[in-house]
Structure formats: C-alpha cells, structure tokens
C-alpha positions in Angstrom: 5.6 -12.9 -8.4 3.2 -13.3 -5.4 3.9 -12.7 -1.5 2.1 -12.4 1.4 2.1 -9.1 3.6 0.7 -8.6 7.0 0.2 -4.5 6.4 -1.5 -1.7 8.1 -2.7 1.4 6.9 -3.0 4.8 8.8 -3.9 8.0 8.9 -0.3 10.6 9.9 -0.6 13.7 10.1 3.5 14.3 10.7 5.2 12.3 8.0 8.4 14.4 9.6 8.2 12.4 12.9 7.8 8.8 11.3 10.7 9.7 8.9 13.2 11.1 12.4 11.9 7.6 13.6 13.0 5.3 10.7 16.2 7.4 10.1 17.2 6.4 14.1 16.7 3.0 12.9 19.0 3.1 9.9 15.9 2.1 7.6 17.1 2.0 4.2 15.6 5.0 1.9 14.5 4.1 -1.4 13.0 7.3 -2.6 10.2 9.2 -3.6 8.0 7.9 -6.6 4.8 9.9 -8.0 1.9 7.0 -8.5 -1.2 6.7 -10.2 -2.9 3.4 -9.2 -6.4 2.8 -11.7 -8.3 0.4 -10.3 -10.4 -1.6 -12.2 -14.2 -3.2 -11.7 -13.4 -7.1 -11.0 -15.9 -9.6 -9.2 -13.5 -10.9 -6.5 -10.4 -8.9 -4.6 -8.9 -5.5 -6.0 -7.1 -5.0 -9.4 -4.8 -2.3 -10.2 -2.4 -0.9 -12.7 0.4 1.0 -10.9 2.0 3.7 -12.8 4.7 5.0 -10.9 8.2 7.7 -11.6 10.0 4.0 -10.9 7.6 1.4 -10.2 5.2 -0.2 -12.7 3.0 -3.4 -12.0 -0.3 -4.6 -12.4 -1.3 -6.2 -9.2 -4.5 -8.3 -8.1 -4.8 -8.8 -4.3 -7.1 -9.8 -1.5 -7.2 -8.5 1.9 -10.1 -8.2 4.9 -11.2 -4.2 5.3 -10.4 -4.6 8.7 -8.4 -1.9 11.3 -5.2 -3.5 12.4 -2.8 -5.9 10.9 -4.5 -7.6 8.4 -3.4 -10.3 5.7 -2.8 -9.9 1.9 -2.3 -12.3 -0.6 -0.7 -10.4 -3.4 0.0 -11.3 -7.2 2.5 -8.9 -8.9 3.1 -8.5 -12.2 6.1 -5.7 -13.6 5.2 -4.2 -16.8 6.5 -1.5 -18.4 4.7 1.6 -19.6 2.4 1.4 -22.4 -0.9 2.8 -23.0 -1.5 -0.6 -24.5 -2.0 -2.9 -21.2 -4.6 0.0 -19.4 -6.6 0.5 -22.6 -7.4 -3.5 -22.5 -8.1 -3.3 -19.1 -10.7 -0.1 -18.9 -12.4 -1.3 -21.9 -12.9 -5.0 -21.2 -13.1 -4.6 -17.2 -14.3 -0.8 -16.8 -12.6 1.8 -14.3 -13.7 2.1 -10.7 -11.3 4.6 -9.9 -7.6 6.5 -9.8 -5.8 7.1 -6.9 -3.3 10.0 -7.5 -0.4 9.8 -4.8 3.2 10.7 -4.2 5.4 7.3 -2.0 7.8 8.2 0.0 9.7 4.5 1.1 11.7 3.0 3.4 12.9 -0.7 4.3 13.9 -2.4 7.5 14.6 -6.1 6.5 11.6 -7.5 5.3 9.5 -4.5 6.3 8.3 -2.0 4.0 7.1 1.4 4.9 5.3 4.1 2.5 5.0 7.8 3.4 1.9 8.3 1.6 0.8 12.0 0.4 -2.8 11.4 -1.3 -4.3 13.9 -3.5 -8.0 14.9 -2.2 -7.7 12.4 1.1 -4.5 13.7 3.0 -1.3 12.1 4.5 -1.1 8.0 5.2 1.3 5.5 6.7 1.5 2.3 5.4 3.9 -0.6 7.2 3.9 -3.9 5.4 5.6 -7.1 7.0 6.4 -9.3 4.1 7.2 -13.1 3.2 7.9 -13.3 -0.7 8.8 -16.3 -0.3 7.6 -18.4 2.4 10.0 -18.8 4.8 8.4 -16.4 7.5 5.6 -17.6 9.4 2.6 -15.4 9.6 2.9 -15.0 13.1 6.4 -13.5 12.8 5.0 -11.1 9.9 2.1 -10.3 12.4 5.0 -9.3 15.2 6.8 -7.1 12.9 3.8 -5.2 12.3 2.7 -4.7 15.8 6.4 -3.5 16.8 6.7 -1.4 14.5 2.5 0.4 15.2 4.1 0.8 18.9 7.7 2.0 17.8 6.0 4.7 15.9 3.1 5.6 17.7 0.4 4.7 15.6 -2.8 5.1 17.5 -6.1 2.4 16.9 -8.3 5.4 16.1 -6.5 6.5 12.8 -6.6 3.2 11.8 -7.9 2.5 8.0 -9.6 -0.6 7.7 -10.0 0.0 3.7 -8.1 0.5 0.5 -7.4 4.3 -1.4 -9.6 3.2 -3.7 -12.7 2.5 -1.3 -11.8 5.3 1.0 -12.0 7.7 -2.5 -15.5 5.9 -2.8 -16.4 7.0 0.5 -15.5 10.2 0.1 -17.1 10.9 -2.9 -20.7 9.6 -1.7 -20.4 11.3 1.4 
C-alpha cells in the first residue's frame, strides 16, 4: 500500500495537554503500541522495519528534512513477525540504527496523530494529514496540518525538520 502524508514532527513537552485537546475534539483513540523501528543503510530515502505491540510493516519513504509541513511519499508493506525478514535485511543492507519508542494514537478523519515517548531523545508530536488514496489534494492535506499546528499550539521553534533515526545520529555525534 502506498499514500501520501503531509506530516509534521515536534518536540512536546506536555503530551497531557495535546491529549485534553484531541479528547475535546472527539478524536478517535486507538491505543498505545511499544515500537522498535530498525532502520537500515539504503542509497535513496529511509527504510525501516516496524516492530510494534500491534503494528508490523516494513516501510520505505521519502520526505524533505525540512521544519513545517512537509511531504512524504510512503510505501507500506504489513508483515508479520519473524526474525526471518530483519535478518535478510541487516545482513544484505546493514543497520543504521533502532529507534526504541512507545505511540500513543489518535485519529480525526484522515488525520493521524502520534504521542511519541522516545527512549534517549524525549517526548514528540507527530500530526500526519493523509491521502491513501488520492482523492485529497495536497493543498487540502497541507490545511489540515496547519490547523491542526495552530489548534494545538505547536510553536516553529520545536519544530523537527528530521527523522528519529537522524536525530539519534545527531545525538550520538554530538
């Protein structure tokens, strides 16, 4: 399955607020799910295996590092569980990195929101405006997004222009 998202990602440091917010706004809750996301060394975008309490996928995308909404064209792919698929990956692609986090998700319509607690980088937001399957024009996808940064107070300056995996990168040289 690919889609297309308009997404940004944030630094929050009151997850309690945003979820008060959302609640007011009857977003639906889908739950809590405890992630692992292993990203692996490609030449071109960002491949990862998801390993998740609930949701497993391998997924390829490609997406600007840039602060504010920003597009992504991402390729899903649901697998299940098995040793198997990341063993083929590591030793044919090699591992840049794992990203230990625990999701917390909601939905409004087509709009997806992640509470994200991330071990050794702190507390994110993540808001993605989605078309999966391309009946919403980008500009639409590009309004949702915005609304939703002003409805919940997201300020430029925590802004995250990159992924988990290149902020870890970061982190670790610095």
């Amino acid at each position: 399955m690919s889609h297309i998202n308009i997404e940004i990602k944030a630094r929050c440091s009151d997850h309690e607020r945003i979820r008060k917010i959302l609640q007011s706004r009857h977003a639906d809750y889908r739950g809590v799910d405890n992630q692992v996301d292993v990203y692996f060394n490609v030449s071109y975008g960002r491949l990862k295996l998801r390993k998740g309490d609930g949701e497993n996928h391998l997924i390829f995308y490609t997406r600007k590092n840039q602060k504010g909404p920003k597009q992504s064209r991402i390729i899903l792919y649901e697998n299940h569980p098995t040793p198997v698929l990341e063993k083929i990956l590591r030793n044919s692609l090699g591992t840049l990195i794992s990203v230990n986090k625990t999701r917390e998700t909601y939905h409004i319509g087509n709009v997806r929101f992640h509470l994200d607690k991330i071990r050794g980088l702190g507390d994110f937001i993540e808001i993605e405006a989605t078309d999966s399957n391309g009946e919403i024009r980008m500009e639409k996808l590009r309004q949702q997004c915005n609304h939703y940064m002003s409805l919940l107070e997201i300020n430029q300056e925590d802004l995250v222009p990159e992924s988990y995996s290149d902020l870890f990168k970061k982190f670790v040289k610095g």
